[in-house]
C-alpha positions, 0 to 999 in steps of 0.5 A: 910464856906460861899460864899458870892459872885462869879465871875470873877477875873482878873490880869493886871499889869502895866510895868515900864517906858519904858518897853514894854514887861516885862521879870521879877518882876523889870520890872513891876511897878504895879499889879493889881487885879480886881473883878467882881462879877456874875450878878451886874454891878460893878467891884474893882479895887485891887491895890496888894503891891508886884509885885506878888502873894503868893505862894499857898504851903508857904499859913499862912506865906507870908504877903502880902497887898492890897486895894481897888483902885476904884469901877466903873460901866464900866470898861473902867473907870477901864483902864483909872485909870491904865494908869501912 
């Protein structure tokens, strides 16, 4: 297998509407992945389609979707386009 890049990877979601401090899954309105790769000045932004990830031991059966939201160069930019 070849590597074709490396970095950093970060998990962020946003709650539902007037949720502060989300105790469950059906709290969360949106997860989001986002990808650094090592040594460039740009980040994606991956919006994930369920509210969580795959479980690792279940790996081959679970589908699961997302896409690439947005590519930016500062990640300010990247806050700015979670915000509802």
């Amino acid at each position: 297998m070849e590597v074709l890049e490396q970095g950093h990877i970060y998990f962020f979601f946003r709650p539902r509407v007037e949720t502060h401090q989300p105790e469950s899954a059906e709290e969360i309105q949106r997860l989001y992945m986002v990808l650094h790769p090592r040594g460039e000045k740009k980040y994606r932004m991956i919006v994930i389609g369920r509210k969580k990830l795959p479980d690792a031991a279940k790996s081959g059966t679970q589908k699961y979707w997302g896409f690439v939201d947005r590519v930016v160069s500062d990640p300010k930019q990247l806050e700015e386009g979670a915000r509802p």
